[in-house]
N, C-alpha and C positions, 0 to 999 in steps of 0.2 A: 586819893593819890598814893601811888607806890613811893618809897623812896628808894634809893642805891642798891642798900642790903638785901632788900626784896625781890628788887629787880636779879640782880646778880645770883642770890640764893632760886629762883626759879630760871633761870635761863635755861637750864636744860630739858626741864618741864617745858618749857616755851616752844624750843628747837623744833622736840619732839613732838610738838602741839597733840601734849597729854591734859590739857586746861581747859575749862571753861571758854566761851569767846567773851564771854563777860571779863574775865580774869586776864585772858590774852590781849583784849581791846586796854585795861589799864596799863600792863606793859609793856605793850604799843606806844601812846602814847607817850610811857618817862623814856623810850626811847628814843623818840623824837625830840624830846625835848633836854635830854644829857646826853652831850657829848663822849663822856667815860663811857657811860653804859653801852653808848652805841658803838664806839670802838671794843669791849669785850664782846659783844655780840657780837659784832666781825667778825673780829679772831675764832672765834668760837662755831661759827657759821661755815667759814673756810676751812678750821681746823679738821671738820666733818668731812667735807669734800675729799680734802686730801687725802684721810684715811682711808673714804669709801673706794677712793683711786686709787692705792696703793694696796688694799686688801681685795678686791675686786675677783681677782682672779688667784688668791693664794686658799689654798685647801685649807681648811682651819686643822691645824694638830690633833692626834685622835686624845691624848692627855687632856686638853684645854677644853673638850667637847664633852668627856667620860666628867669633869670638873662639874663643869655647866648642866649636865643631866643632874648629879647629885647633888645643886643645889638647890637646883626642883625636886628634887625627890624619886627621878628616874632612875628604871635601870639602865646601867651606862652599858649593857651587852645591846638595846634593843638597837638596831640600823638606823640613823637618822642622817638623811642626805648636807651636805654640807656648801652646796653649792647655793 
């Protein structure tokens, strides 16, 4: 069984159901079964929505993009659609 710290420390891992179903089937259940945890996973669940809402339709900055290539290791000159 998961406790709090666990649970909370992977919730984004969870979100993104980047886990295991074995892994995700354990913090499943402490969700179910705590209240806190299940209210930050709320939050957290909607918090997503909202940005996906809100960013939807904005071009992402060519600065924030040229960033995000060099932290992969691209080059930030190569065209990469942003839509």
């Amino acid at each position: 069984m998961t406790d709090c710290n666990d649970t909370l420390r992977e919730l984004q891992t969870f979100l993104d159901r980047e886990m295991s179903e074995t892994a995700r089937s354990v913090i499943h259940s402490h969700l179910e079964g705590c209240p806190d945890c299940l209210e930050a996973f709320d939050f957290h669940a909607e918090l997503r929505v909202v940005i996906a809402a809100k960013c939807r339709n904005d071009e992402m900055p060519e600065s924030l993009l040229a960033k995000i290539k060099q932290c992969f290791g691209e080059d930030p000159e190569v065209e990469v659609s942003t839509h």
